[in-house]
C-alpha positions, 0 to 999 in steps of 0.5 A: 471141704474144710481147711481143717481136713486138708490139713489133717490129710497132709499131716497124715500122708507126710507123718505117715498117718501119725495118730491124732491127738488125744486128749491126754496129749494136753494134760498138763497145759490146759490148765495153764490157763492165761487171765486173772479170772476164774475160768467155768469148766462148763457152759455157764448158765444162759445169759439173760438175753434182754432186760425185764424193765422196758422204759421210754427210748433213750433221747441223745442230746447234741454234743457241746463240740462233736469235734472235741467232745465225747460221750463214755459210758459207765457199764454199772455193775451187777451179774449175768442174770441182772438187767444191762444198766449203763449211764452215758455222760459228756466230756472233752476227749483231752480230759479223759486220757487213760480215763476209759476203755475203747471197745474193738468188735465187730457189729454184726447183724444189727436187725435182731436187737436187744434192750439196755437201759442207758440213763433210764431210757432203753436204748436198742443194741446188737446181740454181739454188743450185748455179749460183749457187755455181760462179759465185760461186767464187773460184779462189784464196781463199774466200768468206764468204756467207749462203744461206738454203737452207743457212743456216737448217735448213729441217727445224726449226720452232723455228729458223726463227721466229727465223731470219726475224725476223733476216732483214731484218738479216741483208742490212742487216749484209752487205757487199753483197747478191749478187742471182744472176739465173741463168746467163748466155744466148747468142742463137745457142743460143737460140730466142728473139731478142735474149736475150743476156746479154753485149749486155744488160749493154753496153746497160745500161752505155750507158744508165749512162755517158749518165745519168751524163753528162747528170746531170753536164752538167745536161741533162734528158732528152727521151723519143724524142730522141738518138742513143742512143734511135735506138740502143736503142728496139727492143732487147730483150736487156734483158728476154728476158736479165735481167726474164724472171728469177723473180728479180723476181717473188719476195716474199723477194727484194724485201725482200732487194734494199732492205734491202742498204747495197750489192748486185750483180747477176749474170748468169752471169760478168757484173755491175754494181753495183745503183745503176749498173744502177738508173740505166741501167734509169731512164734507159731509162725516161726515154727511153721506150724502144719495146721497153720500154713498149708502148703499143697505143692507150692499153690497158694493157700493163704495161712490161717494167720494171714488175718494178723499177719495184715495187722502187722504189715500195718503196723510197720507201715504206722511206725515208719510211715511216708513223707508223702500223707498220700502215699501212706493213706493209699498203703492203708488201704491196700492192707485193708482192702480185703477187710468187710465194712457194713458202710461201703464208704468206710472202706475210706473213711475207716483207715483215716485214723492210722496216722496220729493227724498226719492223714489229714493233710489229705483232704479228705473229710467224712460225709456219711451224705455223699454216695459210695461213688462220690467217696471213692472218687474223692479220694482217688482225686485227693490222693492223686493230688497230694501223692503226685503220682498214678500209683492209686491206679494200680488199685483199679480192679474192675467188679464182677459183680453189676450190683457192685458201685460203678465209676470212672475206671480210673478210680479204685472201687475199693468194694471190691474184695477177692480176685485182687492182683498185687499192685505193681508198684511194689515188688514181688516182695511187697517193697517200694518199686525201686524203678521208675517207668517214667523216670521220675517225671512228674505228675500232670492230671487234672479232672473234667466233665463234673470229675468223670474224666481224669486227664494225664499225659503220657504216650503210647509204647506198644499195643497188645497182641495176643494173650495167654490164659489168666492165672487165678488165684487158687482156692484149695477148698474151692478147687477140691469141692469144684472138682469132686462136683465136676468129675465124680471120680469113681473106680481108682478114683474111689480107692485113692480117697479111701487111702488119701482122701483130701489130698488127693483130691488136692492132687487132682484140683491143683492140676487147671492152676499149674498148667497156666505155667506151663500154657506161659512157657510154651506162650513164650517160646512160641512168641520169641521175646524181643525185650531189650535187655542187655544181659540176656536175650534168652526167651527163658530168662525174659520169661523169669523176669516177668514171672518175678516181676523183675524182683532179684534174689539176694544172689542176684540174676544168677541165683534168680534164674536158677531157682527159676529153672529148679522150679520150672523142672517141677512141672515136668509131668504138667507139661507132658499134660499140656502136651497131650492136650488133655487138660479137662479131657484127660483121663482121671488117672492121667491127671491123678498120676500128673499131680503126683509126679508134681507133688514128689518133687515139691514134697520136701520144699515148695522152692525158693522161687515160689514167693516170687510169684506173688504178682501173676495171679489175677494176671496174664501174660501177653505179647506185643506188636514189637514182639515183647513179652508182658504180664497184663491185667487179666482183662486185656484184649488185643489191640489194647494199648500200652501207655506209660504215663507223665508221673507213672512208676509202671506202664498201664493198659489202656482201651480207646473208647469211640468218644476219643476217651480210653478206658484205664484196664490196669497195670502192666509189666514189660521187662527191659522198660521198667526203668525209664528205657522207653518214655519220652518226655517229648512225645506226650500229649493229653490221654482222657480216661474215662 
């Protein structure tokens, strides 16, 4: 079930089943056409996929200073159907500023490789690099260019420390960063509709030019309002042609994009420069284009664009960075965690360049001989140094997975990529925690038994009780393929696919996800909360706070808990579900007419409250033996303990082990001792994890 047919059946029930858009709904802006080149109306004619002259392999030969040295390679010029000829030549990095240009693009499957010739050798490369280079070519001239694959002798391991030191470097001193995104696509040759390239640039450059005539005008943009929003709400050809790439979803690829004075992105034969392209793509976003955020009822389904929407919180990370090198590396790799890297340790080693060296001041130094384990666990003691503070436990999420790098639980295992929770030490909102559990103590911890155990100090507050249901982050097509495949709807059920098809199918797979609210509420009621809070005793208003992480509205308290309320009378019906018990069991129809009456009172607005809920999924709530209320990593057990720890910004669940160890859990919020209210100095002693 593709994004694309749900958002396509929302637009319709919302809009009414408006008519789908034609081709003729584009005349006259796909010729707009954004690059200096000629555009084919047609597929051009097969590439010659590898070269006729096969030679001797090509030989590196060692680099004078692998740390100040580098390799460029000068792309000899010629057509789509001549032999890939290339020379590779030697020069110091700091005489080649503006000299070159530096290639962002993602490997691939590297298995089936292709021959170029490089200084009359053959040299093996990937089909996407090859690509890359006919595309890249110039007819009558060469070109200089940076490519790692070619570049860096991947074979030896005294080269490349040195060589991925530099590469942050290495883009800031190109011309320009040329960001290959793959050959271009033709909707008439595809399977999958609204994917072409050559309409997706158009709606880019229409996006651009209205940006930068509204910006010029000083006029504010208005989400759902214009001519061009009318125009553009249900294309897709943006997502299917250019963020479906893997180049978004790359670790070395972030660093590549940010670094760059100036970059380019190509698509086949089409290009745009980077900032009209940023532009267009904000500009889509300020008018809340349809096709690109899918809202279903106020459930989260991640924009189309969340991919570049990273890229610029790294960006704004990169432009104000910390004090503290530590803290701004541990950022770094908070934003990329959910990117892919082909080498598990370049989940590290990957983010090292963002920073303009102050990254260094770390300690940490690519070693391409240490295992993943070894890497991960470098860092988290090298950040826990430098930063003096726990905030990098926040990132330990265990993997489900058993072929998944093990380690001690107090060191993130930065493989681990989906089912991730928020870190607390940030707010609902993503900002800096102003509070600080431990009152700003410092940090004490030092390392034992070969590094598998960390010692900090801190004492224990309160030990788990029971639990509630864990709210999982909620996958919209998941949810519906699960659902079709678990009830088989038929009867009814058949008639409201036919009128509603996708959405109501949405209807019916978001109904597991929102009962966990209401399984929370009726959690909270049950337990009476005894959080100190100074303001409010009220079960409700300690239940707010801890949904919201204590996260306020600018409106402050108030405004928060009203918003709160005006959201929690939205699952009226879902509570009445709940009531009866009926969850899994409940009749198609009941669960159908549920969700329903939940979608018509979120069918305007998703609620103000709803972004504050970024914190709860991969969570769930608890109580403790003092009767207090707390969001818990989804993993807790009973009897596990609640500690806050010497230089810790937030409490942490930990599990005592039968060796006088404890196991780290993860983080946990407990309304009312946020700030300090419950630590006492005094009464910390050493707290072994494992």
């Amino acid at each position: 079930m593709s994004r694309y047919a749900i958002a396509s059946a929302w637009q319709s029930v919302k809009d009414a089943v408006k008519p789908a858009l034609s081709e003729a709904y584009y005349e006259g802006y796909y010729a707009q056409i954004p690059e200096d080149r000629p555009v084919p109306e047609e597929e051009p004619i097969p590439d010659r996929e590898e070269n006729a002259v096969i030679t001797e392999p090509y030989q590196y030969m060692p680099l004078p200073d692998s740390t100040t040295n580098i390799r460029l390679l000068r792309l000899l010029p010629g057509s789509r159907q001549d032999d890939i000829k290339c020379d590779l030549y030697v020069t110091e990095l700091a005489a080649a500023v503006d000299h070159y240009e530096a290639l962002s693009y993602v490997w691939g499957d590297v298995s089936p490789t292709t021959p170029i010739q490089v200084n009359g050798g053959t040299l093996q490369i990937g089909l996407n690099l090859r690509s890359a280079l006919l595309n890249l070519r110039l007819a009558d001239e060469p070109r200089t260019l940076w490519i790692d694959a070619i570049c860096i002798n991947q074979q030896d391991y005294d080269e490349k420390p040195g060589q991925i030191n530099m590469m942050g470097q290495i883009y800031r001193n190109a011309s320009q960063c040329v960001v290959w995104l793959g050959k271009a696509h033709w909707s008439k040759a595809d399977d999958i509709p609204q994917r072409d390239t050559k309409k997706a640039f158009a709606v880019l450059k229409m996006l651009g030019d209205e940006a930068a005539e509204m910006k010029k005008m000083g006029k504010k943009v208005e989400p759902h309002k214009g001519d061009l929003y009318k125009k553009l709400r249900a294309d897709m050809n943006v997502e299917y042609a250019l963020f479906e790439n893997k180049w978004w979803k790359r670790v070395w690829t972030a660093q590549e994009i940010i670094v760059a004075k100036r970059a380019v992105m190509v698509n086949g034969l089409h290009q745009m420069d980077w900032d009209l392209f940023r532009d267009a793509i904000q500009h889509g976003l300020d008018l809340d284009l349809t096709a690109w955020t899918v809202n279903v009822l106020g459930v989260g389904i991640p924009p189309v664009t969340a991919v570049f929407e990273d890229v610029q919180r790294i960006r704004d990370l990169s432009a104000a960075p910390s004090s503290n090198p530590a803290d701004e590396l541990l950022g770094y790799l908070i934003h990329t965690r959910a990117r892919d890297a082909t080498d598990l340790r370049d989940k590290i080693f990957g983010v090292l360049g963002f920073s303009d060296g102050r990254l260094k001041d770390v300690g940490i130094v690519p070693d391409y001989r240490s295992t993943v384990s070894q890497v991960y666990r470098d860092a988290a003691v090298r950040i826990l140094t430098v930063s003096g503070n726990f905030d990098v436990l926040g990132l330990c999420i265990r993997a489900e997975l058993p072929t998944a790098p093990r380690g001690p639980s107090w060191v993130p295992d930065w493989s681990v990529q989906s089912a991730i929770a928020v870190p607390l030490v940030y707010d609902a909102l993503g900002q800096p925690r102003k509070t600080h559990a431990s009152k700003g103590s410092p940090l004490v911890s030092w390392c034992e038994e070969d590094g598998n155990v960390m010692v900090g100090q801190g004492h224990v507050i309160d030990v788990v009780s029971s639990l509630a249901p864990i709210q999982r982050q909620f996958d919209i097509i998941e949810g519906v393929s699960y659902e079709m495949e678990e009830t088989g709807e038929t009867g009814f059920g058949e008639l409201m696919v036919e009128f509603f098809d996708v959405a109501w199918k949405t209807f019916v797979a978001s109904v597991p996800y929102l009962t966990v609210y209401v399984q929370w509420e009726n959690f909270t009621k049950d337990i009476h909360p005894t959080n100190p809070d100074p303001i409010s005793a009220d079960a409700m208003s300690i239940f707010c706070q801890t949904l919201c992480t204590g996260t306020l509205m600018p409106g402050g308290r108030e405004e928060t808990e009203k918003a709160f309320h005006d959201w929690l009378a939205t699952l009226s019906t879902i509570r009445k579900l709940v009531a009866m018990k009926a969850d899994r069991k409940a009749s198609k129809l009941f669960k159908t007419a549920s969700s329903l009456g939940y979608s018509r009172k979120t069918w305007q607005s998703y609620g103000s409250f709803l972004p504050y809920l970024t914190q709860v999924k991969e969570r769930r709530m608890g109580a403790t033996a003092k009767g207090y209320l707390c969001l818990l990593p989804r993993n807790t057990e009973a009897n596990d303990q609640i500690y806050i720890l010497s230089g810790g910004r937030v409490p942490v669940v930990l599990r005592p082990r039968s060796d006088g160890t404890v196991e780290f859990i993860g983080e946990a919020y407990v309304h009312g001792i946020m700030d300090g209210e419950a630590f006492r100095p005094e009464s910390c002693t050493d707290v072994r994890i494992r």
